[in-house]
PDB file of N, CA, C, O and CB in Angstrom:
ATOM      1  N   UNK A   1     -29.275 -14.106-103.834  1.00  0.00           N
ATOM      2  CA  UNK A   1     -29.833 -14.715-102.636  1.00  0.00           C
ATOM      3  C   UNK A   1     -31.202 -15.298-102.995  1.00  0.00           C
ATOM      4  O   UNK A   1     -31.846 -14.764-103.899  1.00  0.00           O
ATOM      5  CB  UNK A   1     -29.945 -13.675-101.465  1.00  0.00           C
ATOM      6  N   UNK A   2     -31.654 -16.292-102.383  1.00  0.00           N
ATOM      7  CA  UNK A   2     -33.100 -16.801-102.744  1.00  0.00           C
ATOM      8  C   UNK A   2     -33.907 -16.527-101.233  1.00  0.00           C
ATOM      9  O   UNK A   2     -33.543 -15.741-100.358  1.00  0.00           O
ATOM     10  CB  UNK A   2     -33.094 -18.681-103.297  1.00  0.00           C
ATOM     11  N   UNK A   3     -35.144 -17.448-101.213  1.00  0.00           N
ATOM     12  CA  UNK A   3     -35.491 -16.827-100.571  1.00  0.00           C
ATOM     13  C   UNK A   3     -35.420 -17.488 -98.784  1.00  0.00           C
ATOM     14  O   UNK A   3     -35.937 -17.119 -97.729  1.00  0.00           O
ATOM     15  CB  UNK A   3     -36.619 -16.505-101.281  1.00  0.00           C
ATOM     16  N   UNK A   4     -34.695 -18.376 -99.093  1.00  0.00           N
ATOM     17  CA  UNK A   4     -34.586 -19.438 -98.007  1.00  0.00           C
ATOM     18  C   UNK A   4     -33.549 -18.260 -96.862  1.00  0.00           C
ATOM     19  O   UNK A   4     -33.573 -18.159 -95.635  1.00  0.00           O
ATOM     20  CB  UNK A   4     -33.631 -21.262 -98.726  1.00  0.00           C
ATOM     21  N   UNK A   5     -32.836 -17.621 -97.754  1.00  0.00           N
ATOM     22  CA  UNK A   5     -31.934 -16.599 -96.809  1.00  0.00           C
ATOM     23  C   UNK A   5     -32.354 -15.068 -96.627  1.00  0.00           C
ATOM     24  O   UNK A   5     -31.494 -14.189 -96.590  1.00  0.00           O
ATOM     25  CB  UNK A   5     -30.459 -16.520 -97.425  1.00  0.00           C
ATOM     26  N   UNK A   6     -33.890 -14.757 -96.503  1.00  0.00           N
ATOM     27  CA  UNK A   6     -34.597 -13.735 -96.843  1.00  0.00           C
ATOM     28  C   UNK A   6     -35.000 -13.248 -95.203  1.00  0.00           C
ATOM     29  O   UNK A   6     -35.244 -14.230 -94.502  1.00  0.00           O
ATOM     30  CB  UNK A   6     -35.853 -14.174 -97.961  1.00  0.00           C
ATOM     31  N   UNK A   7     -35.106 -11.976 -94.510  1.00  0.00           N
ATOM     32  CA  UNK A   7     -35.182 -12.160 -93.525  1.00  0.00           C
ATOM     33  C   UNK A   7     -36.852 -11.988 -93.706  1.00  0.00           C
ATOM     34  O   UNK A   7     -37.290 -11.642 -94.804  1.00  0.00           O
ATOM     35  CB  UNK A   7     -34.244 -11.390 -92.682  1.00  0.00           C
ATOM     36  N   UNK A   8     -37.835 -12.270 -92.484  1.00  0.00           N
ATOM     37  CA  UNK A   8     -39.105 -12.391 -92.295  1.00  0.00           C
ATOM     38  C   UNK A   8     -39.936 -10.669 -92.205  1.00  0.00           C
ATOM     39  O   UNK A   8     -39.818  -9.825 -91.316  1.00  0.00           O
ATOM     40  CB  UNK A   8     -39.181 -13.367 -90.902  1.00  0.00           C
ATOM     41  N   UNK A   9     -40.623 -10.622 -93.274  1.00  0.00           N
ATOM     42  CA  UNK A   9     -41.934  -9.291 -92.902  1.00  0.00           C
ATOM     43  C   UNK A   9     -40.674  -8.374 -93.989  1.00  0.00           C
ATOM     44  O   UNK A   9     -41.000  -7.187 -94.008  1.00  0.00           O
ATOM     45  CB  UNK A   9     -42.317  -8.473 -90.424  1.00  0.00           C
ATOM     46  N   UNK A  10     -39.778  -8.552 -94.587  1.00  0.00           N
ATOM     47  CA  UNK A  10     -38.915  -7.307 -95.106  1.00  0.00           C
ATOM     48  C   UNK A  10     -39.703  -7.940 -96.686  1.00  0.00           C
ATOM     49  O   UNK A  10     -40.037  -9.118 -96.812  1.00  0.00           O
ATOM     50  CB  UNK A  10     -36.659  -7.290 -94.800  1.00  0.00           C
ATOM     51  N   UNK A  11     -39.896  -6.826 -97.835  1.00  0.00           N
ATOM     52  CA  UNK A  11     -40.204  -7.339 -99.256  1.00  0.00           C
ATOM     53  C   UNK A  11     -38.902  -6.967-100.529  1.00  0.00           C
ATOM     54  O   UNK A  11     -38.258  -5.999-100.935  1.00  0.00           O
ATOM     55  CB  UNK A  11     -41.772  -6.526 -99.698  1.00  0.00           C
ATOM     56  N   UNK A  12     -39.008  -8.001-100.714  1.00  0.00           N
ATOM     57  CA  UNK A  12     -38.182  -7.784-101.410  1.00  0.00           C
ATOM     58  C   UNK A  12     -38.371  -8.225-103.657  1.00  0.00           C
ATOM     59  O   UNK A  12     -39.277  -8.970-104.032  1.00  0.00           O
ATOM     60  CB  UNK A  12     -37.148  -8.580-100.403  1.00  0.00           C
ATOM     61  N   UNK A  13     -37.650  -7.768-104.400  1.00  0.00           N
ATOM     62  CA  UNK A  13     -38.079  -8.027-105.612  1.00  0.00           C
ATOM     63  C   UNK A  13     -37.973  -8.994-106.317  1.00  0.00           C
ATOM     64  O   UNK A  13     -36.782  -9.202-106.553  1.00  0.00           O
ATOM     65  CB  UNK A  13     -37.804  -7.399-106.177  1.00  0.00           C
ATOM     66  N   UNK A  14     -38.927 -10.033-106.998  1.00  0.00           N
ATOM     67  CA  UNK A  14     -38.189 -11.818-107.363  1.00  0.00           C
ATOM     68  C   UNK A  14     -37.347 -11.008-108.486  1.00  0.00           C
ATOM     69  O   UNK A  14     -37.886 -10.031-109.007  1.00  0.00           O
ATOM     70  CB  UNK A  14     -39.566 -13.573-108.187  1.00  0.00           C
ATOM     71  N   UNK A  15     -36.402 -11.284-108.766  1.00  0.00           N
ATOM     72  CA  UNK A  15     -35.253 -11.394-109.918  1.00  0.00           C
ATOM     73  C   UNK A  15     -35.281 -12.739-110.684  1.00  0.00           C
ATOM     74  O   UNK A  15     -35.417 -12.631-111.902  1.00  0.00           O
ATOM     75  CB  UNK A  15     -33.730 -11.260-109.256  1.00  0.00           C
ATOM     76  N   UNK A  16     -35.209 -13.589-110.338  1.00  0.00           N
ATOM     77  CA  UNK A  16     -35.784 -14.598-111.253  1.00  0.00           C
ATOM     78  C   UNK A  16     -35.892 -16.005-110.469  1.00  0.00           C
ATOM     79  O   UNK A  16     -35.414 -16.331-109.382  1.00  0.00           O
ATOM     80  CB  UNK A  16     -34.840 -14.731-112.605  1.00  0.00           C
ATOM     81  N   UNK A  17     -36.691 -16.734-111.396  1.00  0.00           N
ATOM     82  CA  UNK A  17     -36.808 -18.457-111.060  1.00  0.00           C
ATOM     83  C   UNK A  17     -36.113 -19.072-111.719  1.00  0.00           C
ATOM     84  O   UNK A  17     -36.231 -19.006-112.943  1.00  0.00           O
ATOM     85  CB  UNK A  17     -38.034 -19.194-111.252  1.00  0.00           C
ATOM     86  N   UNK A  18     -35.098 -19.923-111.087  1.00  0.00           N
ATOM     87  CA  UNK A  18     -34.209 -20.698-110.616  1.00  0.00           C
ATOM     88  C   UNK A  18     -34.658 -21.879-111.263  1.00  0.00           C
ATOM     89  O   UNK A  18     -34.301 -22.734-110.453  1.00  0.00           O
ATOM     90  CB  UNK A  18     -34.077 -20.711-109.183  1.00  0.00           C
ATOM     91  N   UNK A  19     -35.347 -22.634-112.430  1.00  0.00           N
ATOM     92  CA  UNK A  19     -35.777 -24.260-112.158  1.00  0.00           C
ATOM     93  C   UNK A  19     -35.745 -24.180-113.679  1.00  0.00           C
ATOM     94  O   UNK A  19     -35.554 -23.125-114.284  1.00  0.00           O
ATOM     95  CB  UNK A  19     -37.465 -24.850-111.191  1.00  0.00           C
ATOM     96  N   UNK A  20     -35.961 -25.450-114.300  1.00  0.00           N
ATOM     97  CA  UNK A  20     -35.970 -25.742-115.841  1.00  0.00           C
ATOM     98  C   UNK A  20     -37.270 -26.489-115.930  1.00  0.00           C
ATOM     99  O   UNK A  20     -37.401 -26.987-117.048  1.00  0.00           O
ATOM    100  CB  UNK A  20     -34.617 -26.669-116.451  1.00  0.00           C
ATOM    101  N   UNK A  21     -38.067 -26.682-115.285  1.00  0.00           N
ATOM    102  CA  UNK A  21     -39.398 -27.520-114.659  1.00  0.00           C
ATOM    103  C   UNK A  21     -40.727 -26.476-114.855  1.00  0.00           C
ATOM    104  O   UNK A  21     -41.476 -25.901-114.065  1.00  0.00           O
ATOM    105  CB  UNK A  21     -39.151 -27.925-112.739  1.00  0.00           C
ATOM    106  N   UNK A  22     -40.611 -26.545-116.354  1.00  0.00           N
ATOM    107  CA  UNK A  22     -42.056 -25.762-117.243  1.00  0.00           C
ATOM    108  C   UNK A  22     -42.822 -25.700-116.789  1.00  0.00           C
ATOM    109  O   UNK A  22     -43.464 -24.687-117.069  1.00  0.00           O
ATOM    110  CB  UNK A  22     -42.702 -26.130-118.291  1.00  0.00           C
ATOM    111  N   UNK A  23     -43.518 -26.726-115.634  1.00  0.00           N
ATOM    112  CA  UNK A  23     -44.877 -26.326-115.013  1.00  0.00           C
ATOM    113  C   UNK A  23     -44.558 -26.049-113.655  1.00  0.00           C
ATOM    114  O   UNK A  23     -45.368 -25.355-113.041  1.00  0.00           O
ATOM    115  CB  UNK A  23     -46.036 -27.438-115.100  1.00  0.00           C
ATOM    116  N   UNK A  24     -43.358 -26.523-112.956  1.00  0.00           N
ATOM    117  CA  UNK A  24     -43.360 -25.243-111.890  1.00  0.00           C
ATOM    118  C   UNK A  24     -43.600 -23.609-112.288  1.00  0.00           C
ATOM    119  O   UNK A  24     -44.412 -22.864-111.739  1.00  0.00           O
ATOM    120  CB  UNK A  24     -41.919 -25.250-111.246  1.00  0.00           C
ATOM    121  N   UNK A  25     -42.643 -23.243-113.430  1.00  0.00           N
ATOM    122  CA  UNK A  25     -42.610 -22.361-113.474  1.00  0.00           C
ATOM    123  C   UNK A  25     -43.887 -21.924-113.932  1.00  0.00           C
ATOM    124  O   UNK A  25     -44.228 -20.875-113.385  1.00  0.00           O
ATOM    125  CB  UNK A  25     -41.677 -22.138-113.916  1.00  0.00           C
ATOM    126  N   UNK A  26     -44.663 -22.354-114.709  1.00  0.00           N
ATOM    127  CA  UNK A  26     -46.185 -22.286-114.786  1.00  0.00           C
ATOM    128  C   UNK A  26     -47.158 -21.944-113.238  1.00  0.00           C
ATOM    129  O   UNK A  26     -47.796 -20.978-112.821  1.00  0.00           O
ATOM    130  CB  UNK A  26     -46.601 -23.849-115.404  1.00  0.00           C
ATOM    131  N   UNK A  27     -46.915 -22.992-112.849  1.00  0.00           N
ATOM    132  CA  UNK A  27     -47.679 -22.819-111.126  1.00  0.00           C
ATOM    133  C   UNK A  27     -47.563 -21.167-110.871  1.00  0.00           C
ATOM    134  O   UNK A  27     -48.350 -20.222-110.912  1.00  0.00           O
ATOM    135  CB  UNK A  27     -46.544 -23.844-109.538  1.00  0.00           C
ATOM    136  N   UNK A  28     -45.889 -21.384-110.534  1.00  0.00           N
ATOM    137  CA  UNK A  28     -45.809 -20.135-110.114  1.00  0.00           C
ATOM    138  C   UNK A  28     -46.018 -18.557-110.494  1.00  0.00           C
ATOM    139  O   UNK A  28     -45.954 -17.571-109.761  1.00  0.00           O
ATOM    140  CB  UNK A  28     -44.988 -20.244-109.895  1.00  0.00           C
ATOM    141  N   UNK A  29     -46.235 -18.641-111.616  1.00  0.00           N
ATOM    142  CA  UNK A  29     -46.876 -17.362-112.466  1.00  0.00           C
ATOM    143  C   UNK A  29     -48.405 -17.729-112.465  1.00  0.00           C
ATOM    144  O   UNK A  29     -49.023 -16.849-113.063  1.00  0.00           O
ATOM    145  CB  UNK A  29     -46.234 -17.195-114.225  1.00  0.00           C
ATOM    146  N   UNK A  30     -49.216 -18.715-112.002  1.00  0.00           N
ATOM    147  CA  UNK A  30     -50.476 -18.684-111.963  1.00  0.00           C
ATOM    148  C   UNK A  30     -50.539 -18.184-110.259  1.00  0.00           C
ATOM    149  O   UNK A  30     -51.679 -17.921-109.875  1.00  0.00           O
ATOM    150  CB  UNK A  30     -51.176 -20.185-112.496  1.00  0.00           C
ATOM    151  N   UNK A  31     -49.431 -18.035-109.230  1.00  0.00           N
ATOM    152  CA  UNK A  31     -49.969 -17.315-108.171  1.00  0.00           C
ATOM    153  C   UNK A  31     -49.711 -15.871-107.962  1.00  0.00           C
ATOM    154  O   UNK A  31     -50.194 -15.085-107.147  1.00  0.00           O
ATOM    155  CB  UNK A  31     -49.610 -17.911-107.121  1.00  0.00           C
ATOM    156  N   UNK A  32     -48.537 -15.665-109.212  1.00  0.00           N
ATOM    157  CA  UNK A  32     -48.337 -13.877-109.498  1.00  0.00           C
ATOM    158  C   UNK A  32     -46.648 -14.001-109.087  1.00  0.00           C
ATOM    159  O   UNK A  32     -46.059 -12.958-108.803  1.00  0.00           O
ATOM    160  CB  UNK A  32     -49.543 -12.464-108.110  1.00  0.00           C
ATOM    161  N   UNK A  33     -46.008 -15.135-109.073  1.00  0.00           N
ATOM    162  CA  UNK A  33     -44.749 -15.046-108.247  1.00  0.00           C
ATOM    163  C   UNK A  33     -43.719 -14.904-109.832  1.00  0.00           C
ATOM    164  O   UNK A  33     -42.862 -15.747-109.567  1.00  0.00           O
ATOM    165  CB  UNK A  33     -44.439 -16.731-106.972  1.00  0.00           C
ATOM    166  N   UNK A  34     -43.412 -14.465-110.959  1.00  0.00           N
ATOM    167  CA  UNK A  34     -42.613 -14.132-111.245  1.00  0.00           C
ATOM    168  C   UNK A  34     -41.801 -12.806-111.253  1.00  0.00           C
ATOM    169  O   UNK A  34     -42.154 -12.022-110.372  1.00  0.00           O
ATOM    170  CB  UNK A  34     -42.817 -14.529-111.863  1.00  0.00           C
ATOM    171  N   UNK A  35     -40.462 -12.247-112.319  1.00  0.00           N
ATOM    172  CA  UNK A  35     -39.174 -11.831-111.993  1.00  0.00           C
ATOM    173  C   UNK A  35     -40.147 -10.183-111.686  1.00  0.00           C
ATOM    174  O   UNK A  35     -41.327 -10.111-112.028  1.00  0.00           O
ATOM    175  CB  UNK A  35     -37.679 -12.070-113.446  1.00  0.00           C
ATOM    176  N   UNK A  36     -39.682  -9.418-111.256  1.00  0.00           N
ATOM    177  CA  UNK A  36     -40.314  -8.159-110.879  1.00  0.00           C
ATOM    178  C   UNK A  36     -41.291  -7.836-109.879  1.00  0.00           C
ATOM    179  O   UNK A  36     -41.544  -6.670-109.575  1.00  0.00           O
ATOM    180  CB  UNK A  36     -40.808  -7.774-111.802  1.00  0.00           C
ATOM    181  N   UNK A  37     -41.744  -8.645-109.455  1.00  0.00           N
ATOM    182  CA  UNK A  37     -43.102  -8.745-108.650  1.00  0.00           C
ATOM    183  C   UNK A  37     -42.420  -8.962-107.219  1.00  0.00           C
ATOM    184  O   UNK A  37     -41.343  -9.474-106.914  1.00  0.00           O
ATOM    185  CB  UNK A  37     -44.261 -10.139-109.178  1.00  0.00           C
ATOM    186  N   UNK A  38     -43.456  -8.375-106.440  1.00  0.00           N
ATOM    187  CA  UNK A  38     -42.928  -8.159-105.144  1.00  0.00           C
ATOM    188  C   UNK A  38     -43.480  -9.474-104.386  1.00  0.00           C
ATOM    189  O   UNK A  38     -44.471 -10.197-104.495  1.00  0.00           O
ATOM    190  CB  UNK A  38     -43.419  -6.675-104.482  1.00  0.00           C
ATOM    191  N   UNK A  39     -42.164  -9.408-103.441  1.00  0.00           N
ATOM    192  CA  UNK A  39     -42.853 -11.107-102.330  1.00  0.00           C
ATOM    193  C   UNK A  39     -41.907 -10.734-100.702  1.00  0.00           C
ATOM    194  O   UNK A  39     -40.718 -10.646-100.393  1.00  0.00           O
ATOM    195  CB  UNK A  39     -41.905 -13.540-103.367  1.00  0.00           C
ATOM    196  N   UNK A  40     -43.035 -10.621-100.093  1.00  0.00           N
ATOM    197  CA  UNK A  40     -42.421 -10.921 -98.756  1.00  0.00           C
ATOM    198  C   UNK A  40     -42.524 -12.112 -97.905  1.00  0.00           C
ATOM    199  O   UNK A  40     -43.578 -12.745 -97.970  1.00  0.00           O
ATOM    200  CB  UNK A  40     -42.796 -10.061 -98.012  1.00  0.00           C
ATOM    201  N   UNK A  41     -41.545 -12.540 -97.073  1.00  0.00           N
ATOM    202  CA  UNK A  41     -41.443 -13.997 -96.299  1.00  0.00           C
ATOM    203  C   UNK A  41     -42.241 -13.500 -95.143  1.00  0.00           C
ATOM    204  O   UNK A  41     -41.878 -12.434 -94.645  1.00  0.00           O
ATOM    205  CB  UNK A  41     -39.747 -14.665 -95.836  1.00  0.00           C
ATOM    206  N   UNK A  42     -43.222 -14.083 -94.668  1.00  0.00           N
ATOM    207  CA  UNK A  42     -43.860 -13.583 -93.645  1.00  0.00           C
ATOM    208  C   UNK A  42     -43.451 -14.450 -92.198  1.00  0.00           C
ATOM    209  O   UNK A  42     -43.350 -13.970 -91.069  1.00  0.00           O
ATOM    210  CB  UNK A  42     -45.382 -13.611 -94.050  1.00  0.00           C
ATOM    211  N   UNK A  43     -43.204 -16.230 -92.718  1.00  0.00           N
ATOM    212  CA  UNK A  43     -42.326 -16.217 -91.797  1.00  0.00           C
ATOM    213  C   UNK A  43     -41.622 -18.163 -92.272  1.00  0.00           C
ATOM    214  O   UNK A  43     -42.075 -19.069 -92.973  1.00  0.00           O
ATOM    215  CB  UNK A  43     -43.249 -15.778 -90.016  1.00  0.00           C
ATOM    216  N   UNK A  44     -40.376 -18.002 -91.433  1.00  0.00           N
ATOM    217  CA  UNK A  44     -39.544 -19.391 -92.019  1.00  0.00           C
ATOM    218  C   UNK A  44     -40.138 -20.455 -91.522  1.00  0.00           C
ATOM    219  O   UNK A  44     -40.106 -20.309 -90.300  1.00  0.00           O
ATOM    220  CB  UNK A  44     -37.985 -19.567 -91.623  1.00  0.00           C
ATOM    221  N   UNK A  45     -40.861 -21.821 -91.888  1.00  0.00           N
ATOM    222  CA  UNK A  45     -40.532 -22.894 -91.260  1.00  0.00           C
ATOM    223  C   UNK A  45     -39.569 -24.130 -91.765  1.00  0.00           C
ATOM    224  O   UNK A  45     -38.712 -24.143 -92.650  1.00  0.00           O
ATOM    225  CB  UNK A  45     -41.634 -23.285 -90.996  1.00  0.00           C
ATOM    226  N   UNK A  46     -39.971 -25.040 -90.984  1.00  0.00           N
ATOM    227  CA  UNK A  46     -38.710 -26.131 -90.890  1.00  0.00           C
ATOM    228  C   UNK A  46     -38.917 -26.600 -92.406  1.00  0.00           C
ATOM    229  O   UNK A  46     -37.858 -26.672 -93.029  1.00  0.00           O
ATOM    230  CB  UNK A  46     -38.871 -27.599 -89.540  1.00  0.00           C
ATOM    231  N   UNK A  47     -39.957 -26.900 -93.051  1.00  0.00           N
ATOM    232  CA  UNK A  47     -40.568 -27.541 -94.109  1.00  0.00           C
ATOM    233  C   UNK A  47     -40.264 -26.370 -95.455  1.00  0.00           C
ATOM    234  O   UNK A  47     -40.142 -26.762 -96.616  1.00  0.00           O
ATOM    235  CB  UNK A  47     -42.304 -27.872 -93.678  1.00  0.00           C
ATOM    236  N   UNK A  48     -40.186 -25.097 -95.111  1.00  0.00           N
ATOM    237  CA  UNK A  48     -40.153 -24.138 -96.309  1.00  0.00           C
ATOM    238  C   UNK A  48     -40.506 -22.779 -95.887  1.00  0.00           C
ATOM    239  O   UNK A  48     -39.741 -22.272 -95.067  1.00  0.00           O
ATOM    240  CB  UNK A  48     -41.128 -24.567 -97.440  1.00  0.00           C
ATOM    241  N   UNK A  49     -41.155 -22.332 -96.141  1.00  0.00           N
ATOM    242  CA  UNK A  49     -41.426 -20.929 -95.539  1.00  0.00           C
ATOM    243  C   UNK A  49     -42.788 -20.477 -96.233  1.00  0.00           C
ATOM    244  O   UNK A  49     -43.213 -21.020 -97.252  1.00  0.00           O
ATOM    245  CB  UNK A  49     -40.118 -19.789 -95.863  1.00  0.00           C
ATOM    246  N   UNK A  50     -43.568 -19.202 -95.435  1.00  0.00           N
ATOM    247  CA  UNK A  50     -44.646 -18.912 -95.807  1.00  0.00           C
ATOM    248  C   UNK A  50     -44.535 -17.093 -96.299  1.00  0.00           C
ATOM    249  O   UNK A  50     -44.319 -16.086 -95.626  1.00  0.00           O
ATOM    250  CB  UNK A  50     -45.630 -19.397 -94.591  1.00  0.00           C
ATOM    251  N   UNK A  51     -44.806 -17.310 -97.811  1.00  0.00           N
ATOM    252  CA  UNK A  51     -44.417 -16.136 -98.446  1.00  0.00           C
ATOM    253  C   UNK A  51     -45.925 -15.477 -98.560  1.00  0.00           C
ATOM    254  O   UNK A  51     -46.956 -16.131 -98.405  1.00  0.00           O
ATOM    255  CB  UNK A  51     -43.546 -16.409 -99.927  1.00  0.00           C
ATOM    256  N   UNK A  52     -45.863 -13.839 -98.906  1.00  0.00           N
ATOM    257  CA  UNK A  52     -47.147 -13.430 -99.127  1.00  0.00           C
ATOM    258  C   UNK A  52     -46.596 -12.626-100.496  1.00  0.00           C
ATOM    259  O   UNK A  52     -45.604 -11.900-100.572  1.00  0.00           O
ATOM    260  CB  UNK A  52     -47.952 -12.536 -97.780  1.00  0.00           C
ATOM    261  N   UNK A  53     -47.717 -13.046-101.735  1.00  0.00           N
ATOM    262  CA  UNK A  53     -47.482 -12.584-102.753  1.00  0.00           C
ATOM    263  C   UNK A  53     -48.662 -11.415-103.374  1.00  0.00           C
ATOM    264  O   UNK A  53     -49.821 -11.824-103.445  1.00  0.00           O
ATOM    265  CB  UNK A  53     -47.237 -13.737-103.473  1.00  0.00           C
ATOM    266  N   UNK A  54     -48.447 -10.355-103.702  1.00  0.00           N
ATOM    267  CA  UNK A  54     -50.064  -9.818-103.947  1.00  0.00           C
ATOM    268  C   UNK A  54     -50.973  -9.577-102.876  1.00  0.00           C
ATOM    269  O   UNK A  54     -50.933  -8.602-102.126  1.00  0.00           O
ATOM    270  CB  UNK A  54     -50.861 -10.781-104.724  1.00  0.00           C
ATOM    271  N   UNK A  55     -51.929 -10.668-102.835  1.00  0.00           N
ATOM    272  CA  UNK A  55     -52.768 -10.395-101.810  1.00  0.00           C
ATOM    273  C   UNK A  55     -52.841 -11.956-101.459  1.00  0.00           C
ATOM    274  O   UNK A  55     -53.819 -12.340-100.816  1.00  0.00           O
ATOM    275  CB  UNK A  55     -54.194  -9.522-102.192  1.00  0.00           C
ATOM    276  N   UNK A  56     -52.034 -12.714-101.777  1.00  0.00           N
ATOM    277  CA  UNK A  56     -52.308 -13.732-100.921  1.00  0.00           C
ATOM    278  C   UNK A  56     -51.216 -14.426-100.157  1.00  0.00           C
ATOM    279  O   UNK A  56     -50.106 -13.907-100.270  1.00  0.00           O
ATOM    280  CB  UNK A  56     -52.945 -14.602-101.606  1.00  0.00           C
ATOM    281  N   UNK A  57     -51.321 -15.600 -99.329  1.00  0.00           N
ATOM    282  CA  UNK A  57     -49.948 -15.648 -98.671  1.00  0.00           C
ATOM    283  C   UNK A  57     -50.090 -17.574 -99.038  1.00  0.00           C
ATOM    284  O   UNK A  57     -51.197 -18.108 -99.110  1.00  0.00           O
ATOM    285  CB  UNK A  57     -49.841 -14.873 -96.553  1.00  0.00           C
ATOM    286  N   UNK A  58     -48.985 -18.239 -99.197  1.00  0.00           N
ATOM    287  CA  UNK A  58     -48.525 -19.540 -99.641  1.00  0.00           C
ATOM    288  C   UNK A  58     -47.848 -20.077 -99.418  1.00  0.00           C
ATOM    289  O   UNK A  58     -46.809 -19.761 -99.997  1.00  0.00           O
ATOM    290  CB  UNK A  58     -48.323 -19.754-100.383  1.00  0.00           C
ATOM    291  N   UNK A  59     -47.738 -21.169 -98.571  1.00  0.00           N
ATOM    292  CA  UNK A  59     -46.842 -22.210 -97.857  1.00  0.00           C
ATOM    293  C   UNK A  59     -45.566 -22.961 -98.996  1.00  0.00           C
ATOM    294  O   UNK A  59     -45.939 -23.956 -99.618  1.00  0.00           O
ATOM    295  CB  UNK A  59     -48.026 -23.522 -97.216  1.00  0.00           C
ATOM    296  N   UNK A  60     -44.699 -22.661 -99.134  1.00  0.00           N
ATOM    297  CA  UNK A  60     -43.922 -22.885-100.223  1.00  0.00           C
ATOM    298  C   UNK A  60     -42.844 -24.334 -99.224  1.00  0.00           C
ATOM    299  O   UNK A  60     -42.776 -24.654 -98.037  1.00  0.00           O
ATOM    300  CB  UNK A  60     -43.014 -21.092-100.867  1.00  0.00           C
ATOM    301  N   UNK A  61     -42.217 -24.814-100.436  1.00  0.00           N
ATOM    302  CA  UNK A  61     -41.325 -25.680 -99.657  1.00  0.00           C
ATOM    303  C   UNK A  61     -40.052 -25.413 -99.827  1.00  0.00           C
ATOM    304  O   UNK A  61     -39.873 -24.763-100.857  1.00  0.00           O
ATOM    305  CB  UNK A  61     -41.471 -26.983 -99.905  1.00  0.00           C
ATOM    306  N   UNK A  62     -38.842 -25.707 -99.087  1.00  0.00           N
ATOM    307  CA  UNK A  62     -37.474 -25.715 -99.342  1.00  0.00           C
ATOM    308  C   UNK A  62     -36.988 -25.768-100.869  1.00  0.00           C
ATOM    309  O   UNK A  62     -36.236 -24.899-101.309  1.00  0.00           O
ATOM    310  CB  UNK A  62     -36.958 -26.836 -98.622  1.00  0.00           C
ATOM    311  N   UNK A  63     -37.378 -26.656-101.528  1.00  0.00           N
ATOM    312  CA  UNK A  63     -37.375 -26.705-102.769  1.00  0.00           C
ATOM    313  C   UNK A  63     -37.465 -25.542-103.910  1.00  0.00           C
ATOM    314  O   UNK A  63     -36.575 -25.284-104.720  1.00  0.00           O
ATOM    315  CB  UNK A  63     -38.197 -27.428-102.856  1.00  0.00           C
ATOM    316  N   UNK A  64     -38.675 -24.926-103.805  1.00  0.00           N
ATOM    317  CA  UNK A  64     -39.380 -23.860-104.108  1.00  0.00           C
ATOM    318  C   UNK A  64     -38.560 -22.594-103.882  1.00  0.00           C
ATOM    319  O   UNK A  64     -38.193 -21.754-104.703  1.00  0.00           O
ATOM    320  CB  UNK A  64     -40.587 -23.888-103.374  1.00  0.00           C
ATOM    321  N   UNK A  65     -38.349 -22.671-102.454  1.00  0.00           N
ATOM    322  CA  UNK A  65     -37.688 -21.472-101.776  1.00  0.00           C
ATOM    323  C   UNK A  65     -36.371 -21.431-102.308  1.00  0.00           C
ATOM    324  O   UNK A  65     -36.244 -20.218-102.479  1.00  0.00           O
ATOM    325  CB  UNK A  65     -37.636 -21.539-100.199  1.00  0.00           C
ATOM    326  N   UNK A  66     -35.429 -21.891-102.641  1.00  0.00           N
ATOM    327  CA  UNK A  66     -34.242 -22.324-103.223  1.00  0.00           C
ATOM    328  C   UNK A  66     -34.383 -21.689-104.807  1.00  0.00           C
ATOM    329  O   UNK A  66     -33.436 -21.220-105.439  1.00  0.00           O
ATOM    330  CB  UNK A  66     -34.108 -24.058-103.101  1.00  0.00           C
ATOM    331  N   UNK A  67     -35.389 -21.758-105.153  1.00  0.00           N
ATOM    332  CA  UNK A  67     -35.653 -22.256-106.956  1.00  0.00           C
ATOM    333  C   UNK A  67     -35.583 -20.356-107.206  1.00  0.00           C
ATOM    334  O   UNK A  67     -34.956 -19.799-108.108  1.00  0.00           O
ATOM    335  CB  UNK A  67     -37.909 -23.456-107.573  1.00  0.00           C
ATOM    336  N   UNK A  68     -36.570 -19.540-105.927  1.00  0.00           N
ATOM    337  CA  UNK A  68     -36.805 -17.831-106.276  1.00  0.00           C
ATOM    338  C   UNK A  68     -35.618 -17.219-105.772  1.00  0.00           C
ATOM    339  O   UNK A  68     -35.124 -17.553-104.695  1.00  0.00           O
ATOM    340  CB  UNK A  68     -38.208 -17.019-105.481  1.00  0.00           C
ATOM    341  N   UNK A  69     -35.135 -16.320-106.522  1.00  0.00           N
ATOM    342  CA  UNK A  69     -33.856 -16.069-106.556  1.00  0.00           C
ATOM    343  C   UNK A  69     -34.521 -14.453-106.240  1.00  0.00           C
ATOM    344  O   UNK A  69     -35.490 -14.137-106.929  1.00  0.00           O
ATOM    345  CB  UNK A  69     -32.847 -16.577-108.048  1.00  0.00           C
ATOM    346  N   UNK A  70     -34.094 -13.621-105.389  1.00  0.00           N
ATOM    347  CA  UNK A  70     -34.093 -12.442-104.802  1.00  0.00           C
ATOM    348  C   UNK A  70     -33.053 -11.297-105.231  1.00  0.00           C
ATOM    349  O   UNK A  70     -33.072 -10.203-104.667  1.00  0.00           O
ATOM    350  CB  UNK A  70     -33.969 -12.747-103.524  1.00  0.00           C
TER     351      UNK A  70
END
């Protein structure tokens, strides 16, 4: 499951990223979001959803959300 089908405020563990796109996957280990690390959806919008990783929380897009695999 990724995270587009994740329900809101539950945490769950990334298992892995989904993309072949070296500096996404870069980005996203510069905000703490790779495989093991905990991420909760705090809540869905139309555009992507807003995840909280660590201690911070990040407006992600459909794209994105698709790419973290749960």
């Amino acid at each position: 499951m990724n995270l587009k089908g994740a329900k809101e405020g539950k945490e769950y563990i990334i298992k892995e990223i989904n993309t072949d796109d070296e500096e996404l996957n870069a980005f996203l280990f510069s905000l703490g979001c790779y495989s093991g690390e905990a991420i909760t959806v705090v809540a869905h919008r139309r555009g992507g959803c807003t995840v909280s990783i660590k201690d911070g929380r990040y407006n992600i897009d459909t794209q994105l959300a698709e790419a973290i695999i749960i």
